[in-house]
DRENDO-1510 file (C-alpha; in Angstrom, 1 decimal, always signed):
<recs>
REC; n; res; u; v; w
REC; 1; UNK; +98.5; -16.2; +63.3 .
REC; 2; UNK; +99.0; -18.8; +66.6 .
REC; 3; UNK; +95.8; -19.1; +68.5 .
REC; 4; UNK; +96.7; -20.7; +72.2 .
REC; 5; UNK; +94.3; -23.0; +73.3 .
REC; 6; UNK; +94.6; -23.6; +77.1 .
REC; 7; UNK; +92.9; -26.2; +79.4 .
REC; 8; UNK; +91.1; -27.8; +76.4 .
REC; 9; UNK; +88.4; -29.8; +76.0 .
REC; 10; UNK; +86.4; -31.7; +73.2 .
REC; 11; UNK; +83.5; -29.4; +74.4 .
REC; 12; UNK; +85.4; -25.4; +75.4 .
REC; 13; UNK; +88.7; -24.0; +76.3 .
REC; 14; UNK; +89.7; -22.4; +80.0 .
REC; 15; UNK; +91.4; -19.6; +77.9 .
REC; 16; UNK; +92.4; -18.9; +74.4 .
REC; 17; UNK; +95.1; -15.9; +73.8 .
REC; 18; UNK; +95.3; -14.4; +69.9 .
REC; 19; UNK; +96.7; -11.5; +69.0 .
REC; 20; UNK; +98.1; -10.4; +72.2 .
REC; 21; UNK; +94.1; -11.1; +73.4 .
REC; 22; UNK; +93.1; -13.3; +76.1 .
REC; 23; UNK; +89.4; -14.4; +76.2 .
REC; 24; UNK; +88.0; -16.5; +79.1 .
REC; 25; UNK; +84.9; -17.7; +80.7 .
REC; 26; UNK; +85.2; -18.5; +84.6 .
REC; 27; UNK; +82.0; -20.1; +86.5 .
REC; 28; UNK; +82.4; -20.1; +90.6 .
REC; 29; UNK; +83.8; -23.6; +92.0 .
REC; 30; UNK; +81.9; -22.4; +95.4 .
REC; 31; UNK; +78.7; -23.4; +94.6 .
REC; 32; UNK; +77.5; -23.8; +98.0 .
REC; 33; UNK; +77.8; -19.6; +98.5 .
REC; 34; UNK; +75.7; -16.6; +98.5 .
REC; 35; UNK; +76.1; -14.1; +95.1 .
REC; 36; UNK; +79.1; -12.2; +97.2 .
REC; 37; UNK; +80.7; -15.7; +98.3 .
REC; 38; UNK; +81.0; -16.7; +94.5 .
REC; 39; UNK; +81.7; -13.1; +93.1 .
REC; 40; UNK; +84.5; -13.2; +95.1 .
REC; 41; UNK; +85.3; -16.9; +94.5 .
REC; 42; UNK; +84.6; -16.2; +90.8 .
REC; 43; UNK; +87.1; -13.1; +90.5 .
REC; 44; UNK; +89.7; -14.8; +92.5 .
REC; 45; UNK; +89.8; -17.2; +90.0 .
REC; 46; UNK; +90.0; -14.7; +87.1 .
REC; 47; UNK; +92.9; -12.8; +88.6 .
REC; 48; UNK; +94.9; -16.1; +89.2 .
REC; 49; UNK; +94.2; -17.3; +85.8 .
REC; 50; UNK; +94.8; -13.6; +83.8 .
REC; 51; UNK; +98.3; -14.1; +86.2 .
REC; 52; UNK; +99.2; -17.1; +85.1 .
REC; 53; UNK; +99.2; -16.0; +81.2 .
REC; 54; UNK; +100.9; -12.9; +81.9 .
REC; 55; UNK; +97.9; -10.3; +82.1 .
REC; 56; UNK; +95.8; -8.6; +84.8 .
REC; 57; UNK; +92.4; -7.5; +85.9 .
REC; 58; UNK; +93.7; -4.0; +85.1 .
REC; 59; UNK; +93.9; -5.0; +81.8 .
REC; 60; UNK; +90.1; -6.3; +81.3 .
REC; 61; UNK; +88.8; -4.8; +77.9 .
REC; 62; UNK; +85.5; -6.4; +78.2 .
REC; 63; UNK; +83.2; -7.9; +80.4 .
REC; 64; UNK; +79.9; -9.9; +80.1 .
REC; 65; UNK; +78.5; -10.8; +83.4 .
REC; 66; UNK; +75.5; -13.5; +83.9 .
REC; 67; UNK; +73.6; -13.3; +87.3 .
REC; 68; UNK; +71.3; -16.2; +87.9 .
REC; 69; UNK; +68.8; -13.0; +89.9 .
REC; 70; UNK; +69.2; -9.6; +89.0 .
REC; 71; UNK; +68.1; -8.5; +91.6 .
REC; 72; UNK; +71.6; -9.3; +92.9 .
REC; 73; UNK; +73.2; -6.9; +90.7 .
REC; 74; UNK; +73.8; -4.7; +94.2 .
REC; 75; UNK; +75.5; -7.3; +96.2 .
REC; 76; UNK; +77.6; -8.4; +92.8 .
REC; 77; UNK; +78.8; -4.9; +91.8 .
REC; 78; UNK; +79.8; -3.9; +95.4 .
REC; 79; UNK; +82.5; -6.8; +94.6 .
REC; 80; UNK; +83.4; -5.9; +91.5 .
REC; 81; UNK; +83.4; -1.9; +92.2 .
REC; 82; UNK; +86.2; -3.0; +95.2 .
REC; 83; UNK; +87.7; -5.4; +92.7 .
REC; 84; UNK; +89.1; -3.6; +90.1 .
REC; 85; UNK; +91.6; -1.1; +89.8 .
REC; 86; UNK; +90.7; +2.6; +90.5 .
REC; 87; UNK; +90.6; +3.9; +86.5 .
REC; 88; UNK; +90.5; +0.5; +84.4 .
REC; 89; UNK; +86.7; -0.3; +83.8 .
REC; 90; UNK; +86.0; -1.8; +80.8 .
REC; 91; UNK; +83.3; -1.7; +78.8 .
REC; 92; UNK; +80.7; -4.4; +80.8 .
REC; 93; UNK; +77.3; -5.4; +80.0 .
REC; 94; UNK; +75.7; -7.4; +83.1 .
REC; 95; UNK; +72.8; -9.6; +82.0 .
REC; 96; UNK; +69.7; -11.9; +83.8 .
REC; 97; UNK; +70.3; -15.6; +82.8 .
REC; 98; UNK; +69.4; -19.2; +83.5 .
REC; 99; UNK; +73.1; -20.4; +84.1 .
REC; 100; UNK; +73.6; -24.2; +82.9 .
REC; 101; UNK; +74.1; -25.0; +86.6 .
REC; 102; UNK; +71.6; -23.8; +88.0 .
REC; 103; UNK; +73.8; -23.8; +92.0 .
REC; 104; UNK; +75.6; -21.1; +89.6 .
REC; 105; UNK; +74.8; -17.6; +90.7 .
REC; 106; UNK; +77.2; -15.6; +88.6 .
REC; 107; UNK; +79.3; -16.6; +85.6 .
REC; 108; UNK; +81.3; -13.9; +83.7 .
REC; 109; UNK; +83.2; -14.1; +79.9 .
REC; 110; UNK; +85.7; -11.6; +79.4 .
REC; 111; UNK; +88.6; -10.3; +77.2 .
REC; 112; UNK; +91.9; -9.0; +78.5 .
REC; 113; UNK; +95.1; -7.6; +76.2 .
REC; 114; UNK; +98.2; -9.1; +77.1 .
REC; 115; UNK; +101.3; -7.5; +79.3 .
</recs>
């Protein structure tokens, strides 16, 4: 079976599609903002890349979501919760981490099906 590496490095990939799957791992490129400023940065940046390989944030199977504080969990979810489609959660865990940047606030790994 093809596995599609895209945006690859010697170190990760920006997305890998198999089996009609796309997996990805966005971090926010705002690293300046506040936990809403890079959610929104952050999920812009998953709805443009999900686009670009012919799926959608409707389409999100599973979610993992890394907050720097979570305590922020609130400000984060309001975001997300206005984010996605009305009836297409997936399954999500949201867990505390020290982020490898630590200007990172949020970072989130998912897996989408394909159109």
């Amino acid at each position: 079976m093809l596995i599609n590496r895209i945006g690859t490095t010697s170190r990760w990939s920006d997305v890998i599609i198999h089996n009609n799957t796309v997996y990805l791992v966005e971090v926010p490129s705002n690293l300046d903002g506040n936990i809403s400023q890079q959610t929104e940065n952050l999920l812009a940046a998953i709805e443009a890349r999900l686009a670009e390989v012919g799926s959608s944030k409707g389409n999100i199977l599973m979610a993992t979501i890394y907050l720097a504080d979570i305590n922020q969990i609130g400000a984060f979810n309001e975001i997300w919760d206005a984010w996605l489609p009305a009836g297409t959660a997936p399954v999500r865990a949201c867990i505390e981490a020290r982020l490898a940047n630590p200007d990172y606030l949020v970072e989130i790994q998912l897996v989408a099906a394909l159109l």
